[in-house]
N, C-alpha and C positions, 0 to 999 in steps of 0.2 A: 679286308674282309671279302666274303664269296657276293658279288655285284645280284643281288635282291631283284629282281620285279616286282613292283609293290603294287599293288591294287588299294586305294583308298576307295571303303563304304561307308557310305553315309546317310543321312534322312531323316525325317522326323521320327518322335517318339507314336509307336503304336504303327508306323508302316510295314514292317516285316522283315526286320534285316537278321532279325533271329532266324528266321524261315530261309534268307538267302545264306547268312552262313555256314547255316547244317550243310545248303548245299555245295557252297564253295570247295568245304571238308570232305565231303562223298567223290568229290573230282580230285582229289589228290592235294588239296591247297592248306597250307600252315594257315592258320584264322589268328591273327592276334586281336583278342578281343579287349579293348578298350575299359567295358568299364568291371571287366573282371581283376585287370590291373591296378584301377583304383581302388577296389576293392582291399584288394590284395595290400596297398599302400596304406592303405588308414590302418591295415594288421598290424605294418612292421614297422612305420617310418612316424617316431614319435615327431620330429620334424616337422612333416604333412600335419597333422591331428594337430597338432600346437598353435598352428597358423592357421588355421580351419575355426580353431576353436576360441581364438584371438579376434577371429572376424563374426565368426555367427554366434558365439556366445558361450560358455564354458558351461553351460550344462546340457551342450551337444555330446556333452561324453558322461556316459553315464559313470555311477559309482565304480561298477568295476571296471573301468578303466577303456570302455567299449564304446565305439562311436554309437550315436542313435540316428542310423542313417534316414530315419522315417524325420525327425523332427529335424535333420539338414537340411533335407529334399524341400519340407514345407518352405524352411526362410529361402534357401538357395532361389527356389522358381517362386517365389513373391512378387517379384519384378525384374527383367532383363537386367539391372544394374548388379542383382545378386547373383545372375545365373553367371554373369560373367566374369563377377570378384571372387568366384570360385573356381572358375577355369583358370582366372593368371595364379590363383595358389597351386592348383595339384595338375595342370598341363606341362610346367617344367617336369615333374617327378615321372611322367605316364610317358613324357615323349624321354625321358635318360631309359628307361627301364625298356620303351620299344626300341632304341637303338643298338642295346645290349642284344635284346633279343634276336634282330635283324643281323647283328655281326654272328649268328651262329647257323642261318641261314641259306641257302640257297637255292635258286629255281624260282617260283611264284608265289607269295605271301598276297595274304588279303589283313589288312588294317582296318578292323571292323570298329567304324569311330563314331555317334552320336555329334560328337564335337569337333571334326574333322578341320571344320573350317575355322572355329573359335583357334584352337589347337598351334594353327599354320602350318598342321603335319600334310594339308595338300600339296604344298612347294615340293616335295621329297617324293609323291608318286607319280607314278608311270599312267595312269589313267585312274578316273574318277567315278566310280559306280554310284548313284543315289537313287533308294527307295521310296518312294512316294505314295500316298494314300490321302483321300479326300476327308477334311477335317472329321464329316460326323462319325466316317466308319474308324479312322484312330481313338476318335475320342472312345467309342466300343469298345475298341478293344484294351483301352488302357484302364477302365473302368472295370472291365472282366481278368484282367489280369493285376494289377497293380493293390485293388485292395485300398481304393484312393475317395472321397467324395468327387463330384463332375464337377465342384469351384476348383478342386486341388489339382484336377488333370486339366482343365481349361487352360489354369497359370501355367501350366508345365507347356501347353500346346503353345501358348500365347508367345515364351518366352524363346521359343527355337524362332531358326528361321524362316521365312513362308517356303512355299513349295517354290514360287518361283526364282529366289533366290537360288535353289540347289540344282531347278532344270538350267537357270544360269550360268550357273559354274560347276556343270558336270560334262563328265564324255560319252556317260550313257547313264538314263533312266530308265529304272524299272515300274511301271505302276501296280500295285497291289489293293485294287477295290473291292476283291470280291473273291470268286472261284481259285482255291488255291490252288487245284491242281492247271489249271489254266499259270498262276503266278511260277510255279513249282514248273512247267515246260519253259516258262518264258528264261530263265534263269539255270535251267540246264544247257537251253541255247547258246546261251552266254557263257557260260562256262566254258562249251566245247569251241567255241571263237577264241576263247582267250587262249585254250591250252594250244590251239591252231597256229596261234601266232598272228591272225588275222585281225586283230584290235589288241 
């Protein structure tokens, strides 16, 4: 296959990798996005859904035959032991289907991954982006976007891993606290380094 540059992203929920992706895409960059594939997986892959629903409960699928991704989300982030017994079900299915995708590939790819590290899809890239924000203003924004109570996005915040774990095993962090367009220069920066060849 055509040899990928892969860029893994990554970060907590509610830091703003949505915001970084748009811009990866604006510079010229293939975005695989992670959890549009899982998405995409519980559509087609009775498989995934069977072993999903084996573990969190079989009325995870409603009648017509449709995940209830809202009443997954609840058991899944209950506690890190669940957030995790669902990444060793659907992480093989997400990482076969990005490697398909990767064989058709060439030039710079961003692997925009929530789970990056759960995953071990970081062994595979070339450098490690992670987004970061300070607990209360994610907890905002997942509260204004999500449609969630603040017990239900707590569990969610609780169950990733801290921020310092990710400035740990990153090669570059972005912080997004506040002023996007401040966030949105910082991350065009970046982009114009990467396409540079200079990181």
């Amino acid at each position: 296959m055509n040899r990928v540059r892969l860029i893994g992203m990554t970060g907590q929920s509610g830091a703003g990798k949505s915001t970084a992706a748009e811009i990866f895409t604006k510079n010229g960059m293939t975005v695989i996005d992670a959890d549009a594939l899982v998405a995409k997986i519980y559509e087609t892959s009775p498989a995934c859904l069977k072993a999903v629903a084996a573990s969190f409960g079989q009325d995870i699928i409603r009648p017509d035959g449709v995940l209830d991704r809202k009443l997954l989300a609840k058991r899944a982030f209950e506690t890190k032991e669940n957030t995790a017994l669902l990444g060793e079900i659907v992480h093989p299915f997400v990482i076969a289907q990005t490697l398909r995708i990767l064989k058709t590939l060439s030039g710079t790819a961003v692997f925009d991954a929530p789970q990056l590290f759960e995953s071990n899809m970081d062994a595979v890239c070339d450098i490690i982006i992670s987004v970061t924000a300070n607990e209360e203003v994610r907890l905002q924004r997942i509260l204004g976007r999500d449609n969630v109570t603040k017990e239900q996005a707590l569990e969610r915040i609780r169950a990733q891993y801290s921020e310092e774990f990710f400035r740990c095993h990153s090669d570059y962090v972005i912080e997004n606290n506040g002023d996007i367009d401040e966030f949105r220069s910082r991350m065009y920066a970046l982009t114009e380094k990467i396409n540079a060849g200079v990181m």
